[in-house]
Structures are given as C-alpha cells and as structure tokens.
C-alpha positions in Angstrom: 0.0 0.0 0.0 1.7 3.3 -1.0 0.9 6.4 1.3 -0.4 9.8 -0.3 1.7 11.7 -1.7 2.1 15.5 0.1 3.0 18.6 -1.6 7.1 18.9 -0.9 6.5 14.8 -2.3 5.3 16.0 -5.5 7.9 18.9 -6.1 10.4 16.8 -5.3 9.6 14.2 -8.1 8.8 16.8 -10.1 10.9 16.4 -14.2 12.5 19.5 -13.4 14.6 18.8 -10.7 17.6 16.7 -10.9 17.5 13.2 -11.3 17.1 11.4 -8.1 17.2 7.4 -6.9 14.5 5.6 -5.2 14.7 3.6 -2.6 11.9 0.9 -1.1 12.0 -0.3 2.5 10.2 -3.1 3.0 8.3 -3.5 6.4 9.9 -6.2 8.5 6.9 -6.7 10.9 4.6 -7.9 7.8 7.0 -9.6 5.9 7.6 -12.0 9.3 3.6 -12.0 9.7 2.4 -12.9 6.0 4.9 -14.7 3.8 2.7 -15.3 0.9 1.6 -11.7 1.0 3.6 -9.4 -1.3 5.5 -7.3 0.7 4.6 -3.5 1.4 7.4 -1.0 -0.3 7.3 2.4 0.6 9.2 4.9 -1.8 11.7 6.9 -0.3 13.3 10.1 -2.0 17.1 10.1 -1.9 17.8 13.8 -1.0 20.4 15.8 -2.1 21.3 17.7 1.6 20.2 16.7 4.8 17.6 19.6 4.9 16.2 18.9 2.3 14.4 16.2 4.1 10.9 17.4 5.9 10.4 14.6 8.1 14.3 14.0 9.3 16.8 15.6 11.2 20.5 16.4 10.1 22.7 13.5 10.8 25.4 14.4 8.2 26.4 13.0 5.2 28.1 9.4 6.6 24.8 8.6 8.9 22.6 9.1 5.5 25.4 7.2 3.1 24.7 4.3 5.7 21.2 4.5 6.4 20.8 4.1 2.4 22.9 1.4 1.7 21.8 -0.4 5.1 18.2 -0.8 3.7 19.2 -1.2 0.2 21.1 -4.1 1.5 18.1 -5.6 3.4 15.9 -5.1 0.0 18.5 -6.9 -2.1 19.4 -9.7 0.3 15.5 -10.1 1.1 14.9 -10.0 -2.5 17.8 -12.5 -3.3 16.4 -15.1 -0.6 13.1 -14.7 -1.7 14.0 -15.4 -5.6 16.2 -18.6 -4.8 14.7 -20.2 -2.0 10.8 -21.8 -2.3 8.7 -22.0 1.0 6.4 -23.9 2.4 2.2 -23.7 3.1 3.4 -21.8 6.3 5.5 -19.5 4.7 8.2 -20.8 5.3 11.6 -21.2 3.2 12.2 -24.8 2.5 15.9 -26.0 3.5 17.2 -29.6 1.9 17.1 -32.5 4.6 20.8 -33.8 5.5 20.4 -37.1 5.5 22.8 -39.5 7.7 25.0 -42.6 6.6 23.4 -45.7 8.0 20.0 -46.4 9.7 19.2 -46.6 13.5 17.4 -49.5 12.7 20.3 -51.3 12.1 22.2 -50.4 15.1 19.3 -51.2 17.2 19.3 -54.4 15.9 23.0 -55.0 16.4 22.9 -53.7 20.3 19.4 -56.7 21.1 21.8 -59.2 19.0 25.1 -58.0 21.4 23.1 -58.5 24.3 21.3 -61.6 23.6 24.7 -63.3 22.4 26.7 -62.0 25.6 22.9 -63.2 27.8 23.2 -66.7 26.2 27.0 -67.4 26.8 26.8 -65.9 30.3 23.5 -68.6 31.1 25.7 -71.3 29.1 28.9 -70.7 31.0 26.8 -71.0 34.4 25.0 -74.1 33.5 29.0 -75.8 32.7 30.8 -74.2 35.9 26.9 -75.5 37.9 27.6 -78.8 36.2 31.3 -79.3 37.1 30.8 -78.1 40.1 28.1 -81.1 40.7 30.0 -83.7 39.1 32.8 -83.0 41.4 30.3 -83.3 44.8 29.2 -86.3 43.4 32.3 -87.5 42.7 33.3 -86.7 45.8 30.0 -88.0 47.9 29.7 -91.8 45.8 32.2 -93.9 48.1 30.8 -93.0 50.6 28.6 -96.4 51.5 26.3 -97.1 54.5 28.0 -100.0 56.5 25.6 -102.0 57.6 26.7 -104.9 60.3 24.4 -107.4 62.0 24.3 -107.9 65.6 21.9 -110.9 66.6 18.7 -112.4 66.0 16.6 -113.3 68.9 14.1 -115.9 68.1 10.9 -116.3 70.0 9.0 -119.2 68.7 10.0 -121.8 66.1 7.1 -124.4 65.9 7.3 -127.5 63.0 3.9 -129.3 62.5 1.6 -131.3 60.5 -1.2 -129.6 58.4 -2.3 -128.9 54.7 -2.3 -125.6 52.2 -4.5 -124.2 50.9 -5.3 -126.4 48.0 -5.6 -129.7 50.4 -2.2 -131.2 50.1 -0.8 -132.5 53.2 2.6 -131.1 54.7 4.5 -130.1 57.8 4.1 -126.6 58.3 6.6 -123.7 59.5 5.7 -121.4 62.4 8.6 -118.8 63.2 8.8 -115.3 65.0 11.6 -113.6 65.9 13.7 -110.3 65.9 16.9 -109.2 64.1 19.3 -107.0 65.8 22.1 -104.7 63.3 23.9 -101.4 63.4 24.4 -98.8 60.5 26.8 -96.3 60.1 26.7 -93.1 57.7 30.4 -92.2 57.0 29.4 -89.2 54.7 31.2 -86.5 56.2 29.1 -83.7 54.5 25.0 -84.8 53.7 22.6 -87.5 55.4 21.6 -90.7 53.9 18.2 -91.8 53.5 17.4 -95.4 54.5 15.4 -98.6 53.6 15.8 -101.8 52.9 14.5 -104.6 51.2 12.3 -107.5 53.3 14.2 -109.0 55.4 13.3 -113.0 55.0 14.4 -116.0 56.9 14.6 -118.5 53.9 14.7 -122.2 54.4 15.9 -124.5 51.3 14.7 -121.9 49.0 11.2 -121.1 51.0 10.9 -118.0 52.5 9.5 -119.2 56.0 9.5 -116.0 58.0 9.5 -112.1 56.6 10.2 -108.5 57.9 10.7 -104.9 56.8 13.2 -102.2 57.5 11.1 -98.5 58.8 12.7 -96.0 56.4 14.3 -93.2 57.8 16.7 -90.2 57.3 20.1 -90.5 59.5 23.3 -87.8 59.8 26.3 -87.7 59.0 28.8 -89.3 60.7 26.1 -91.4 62.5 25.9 -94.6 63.6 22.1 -96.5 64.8 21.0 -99.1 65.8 18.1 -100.8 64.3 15.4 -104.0 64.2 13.6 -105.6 62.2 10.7 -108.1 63.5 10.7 -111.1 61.3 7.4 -113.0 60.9 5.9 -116.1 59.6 2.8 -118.5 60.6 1.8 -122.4 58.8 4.4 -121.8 55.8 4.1 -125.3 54.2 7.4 -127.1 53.5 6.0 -129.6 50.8 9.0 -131.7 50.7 11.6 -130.2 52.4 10.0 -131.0 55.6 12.0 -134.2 55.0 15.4 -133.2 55.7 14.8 -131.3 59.2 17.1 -132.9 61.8 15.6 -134.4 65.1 17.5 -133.3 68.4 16.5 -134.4 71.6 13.6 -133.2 74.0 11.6 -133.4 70.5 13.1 -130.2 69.6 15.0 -129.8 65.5 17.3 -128.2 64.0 16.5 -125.9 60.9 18.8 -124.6 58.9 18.4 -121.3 57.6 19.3 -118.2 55.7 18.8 -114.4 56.4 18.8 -112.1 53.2 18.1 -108.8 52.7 19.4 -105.9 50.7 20.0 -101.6 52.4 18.8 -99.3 50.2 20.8 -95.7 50.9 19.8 -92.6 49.1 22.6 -89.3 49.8 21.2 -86.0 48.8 24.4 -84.4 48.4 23.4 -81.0 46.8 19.0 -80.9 47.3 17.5 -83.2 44.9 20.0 -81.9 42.3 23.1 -84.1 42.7 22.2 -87.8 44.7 24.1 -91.0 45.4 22.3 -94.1 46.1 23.6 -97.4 47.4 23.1 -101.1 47.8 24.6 -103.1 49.8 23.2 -107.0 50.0 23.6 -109.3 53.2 23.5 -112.8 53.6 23.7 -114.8 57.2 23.8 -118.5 56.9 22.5 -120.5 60.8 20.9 -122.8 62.4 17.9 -122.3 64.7 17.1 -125.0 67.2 13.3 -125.0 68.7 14.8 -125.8 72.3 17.1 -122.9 72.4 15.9 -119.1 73.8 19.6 -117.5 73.4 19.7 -115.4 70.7 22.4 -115.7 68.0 25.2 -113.7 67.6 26.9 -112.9 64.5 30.3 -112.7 64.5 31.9 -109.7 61.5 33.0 -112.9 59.2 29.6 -114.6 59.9 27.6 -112.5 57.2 28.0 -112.2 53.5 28.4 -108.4 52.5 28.5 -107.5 48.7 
C-alpha cells in the first residue's frame, strides 16, 4: 500500500529537478507476519542535503550514506532469498534435509543381537561351571557307603507241625517269629543318607518261611544307629523239604536257615540336584534249634556283604 503523496513529495519528483534514486523499504513486521503476502514498499526520495528532508533531522552525510545502503542491502538480500529459496504452506523457506549414513534401525538391531549373544553365553557358562561343580560333589560324595553290620537275631517261637495248604495237600508246616538285631553307620562327612531296605526274610531251602521290613528313615552324617527288624511267619508249608529237618532231643529240630536282605541308601548331596544311592546285600547263613531261647550272635566274618 503506497501512502499519499504530500505537496514537498510531488515537487520533489517533479521532471524538473535533478535526477534522483528511489529507494523501497520493506516493512519487516509484515513480511515475518504474512509470507505469501507481497511485501509492502514504501518509496523513499534520496535527498540531495540533509535539509532537504521534511520529516528527518540532520545527521550528516556518513549517517545518511549508511542509512541508504543499510536498507538497500536488506531489499537486495531479502529480495535474493526470496527469488532462490521456495517456501512452504506456512511461509516458510524450504531448506534440503541432510540425510545420515546408516540407519538406526540397524544399530538397534546389532545392540538386542550383542546382548542376547553375551545373555546366552553368560547362562551357558553357568549351566557348565553349575555342572562341574556337581559332578565333582558327586564325585566326591559316591564312596561314601552305609555299612551295615548285623548284631543278633533273637528268636521267640519256632514251631514245625503237621497240616495242609490251601489247596488240600498235606505237609509239615513252619511257624517262626523272631527279631533281628544290626547297626548302621553313615560315613558321609558332608550330607545324610536316606534309609530302607528290602524285606528282610528267613529262607529255608529256598522257601521264605519268615518275613520282615526295615522302617525308612533319614540318619546324619557321621552317624551310627541301631536298628530292628521283627521277622514273621505263621503255617508256611514245606511240601518236601520238611524231610530233611534234623531231630534233636527233647523233641526239639534243628532248621537250617538263611537271612537275606538288601540296604537301600539314598545321599542327597546337593538338594534333589546331585544324589548317590547305594546297595549293599547281606547274607547270614545259621541254624535255629526250637529248644534254644539265646539269641544268635553274629560274629563280623559270619555275614555275607556285597
């Protein structure tokens, strides 16, 4: 918008006078409001002398030299930035993008792949030191074997007699009750042992005549206990071995027998993680006679241990 032109305006523009330049200042305040807008150019008259100016003072010749080329500079540079550069729906210039080598993608992806690698050998090199570290307890915990010795076995009642099974067939029969006696020791310096046993039988020429089983039960380290096992066994036909019993006086016999049985130990050296388990089998030959109420003593060479 161009303001109206006053009198001293028109004289001084005027053919007659001398040739002057003409300046246009463009109004910052617009120009950073409105971009798309043309921008509003006021004509200025380049005076000759400082008073020749209505509207402003005397600053001398240097302060007008500069106040020209100062906006003259702002019109060409504004000018020159407007003609090469294209802007935007907001109005503003556009600038190119600088675009960086390489995507973050792909360093993200090699950062989750470092970690997951370093993850896997760090739970792979705990699992082998875990491992070695059990084998060596193990290793360490497996001679270790319950020792199991047998002390006596008291019998109360031996009875051989006439009768039949349970089929009809005729046969001497096999009464015996009675109590076994042994000690067992835990030499494991560093875990308990769990213990059991097999039954415990009284066998007579291959015929299990009397029968018993071992409580289990949890015992210490470097323990040793005592334990018993009542051995039991009513009418057990003989069929024909019946035959060979021996006849002592005071109508009392003499029947030979075996005791075997097998100790169960279960060592839980690290939890339930690392175990050792052992068997240890016993066999007691003897001879029980009816007449007699000692109990028998085992002597350490009178038992089989394996």
């Amino acid at each position: 918008m161009m303001h109206t032109k006053s009198e001293s305006d028109i004289t001084s523009l005027d053919p007659s006078s001398p040739s002057r330049q003409v300046y246009y200042v463009q109004s910052p305040s617009r120009d950073s409001q409105d971009g798309d807008k043309s921008s509003t150019m006021q004509a200025t008259p380049n005076y000759n002398s400082p008073m020749e100016s209505p509207s402003h003072p005397s600053f001398g010749r240097h302060s007008r030299n500069s106040s020209a080329s100062r906006f003259s500079g702002i019109f060409r540079s504004s000018s020159g930035r407007k003609g090469s550069r294209k802007r935007n729906d907001k109005g503003w210039p556009e600038c190119n993008v600088i675009l960086e080598e390489g995507k973050y993608d792909e360093l993200d992806d090699d950062k989750r792949f470092t970690r997951r690698f370093q993850a896997l050998m760090a739970l792979l090199s705990f699992v082998l030191l875990f491992t070695v570290f059990c084998l060596i307890i193990w290793g360490a915990g497996r001679p270790y074997k319950a020792e199991v010795s047998v002390k006596s076995l008291a019998v109360n009642n031996i009875y051989i007699g006439e009768g039949s099974d349970s089929t009809g067939v005729p046969t001497k029969m096999l009464t015996v009750n009675g109590s076994l006696r042994m000690s067992i020791y835990n030499p494991a310096t560093f875990f308990g042992i769990h213990v059991s046993s097999t039954p415990v039988n009284l066998i007579y020429s291959e015929i299990t005549v009397a029968t018993g089983q071992l409580k289990k039960y949890f015992q210490p380290r470097k323990s040793h206990r005592p334990v018993s096992v009542n051995l039991e066994g009513t009418k057990v036909p003989l069929y024909g071995a019946g035959s060979s019993l021996v006849a002592v006086s005071n109508n009392g016999v003499e029947v030979p027998l075996t005791l075997q049985f097998e100790i169960r130990s279960r060592g839980e050296v690290v939890g339930k993680l690392v175990k050792t388990r052992h068997r240890r089998q016993i066999s007691c030959p003897l001879v029980v006679d009816s007449t007699s109420t000692k109990p028998i003593k085992f002597k350490k060479n009178s038992c089989t241990y394996s």
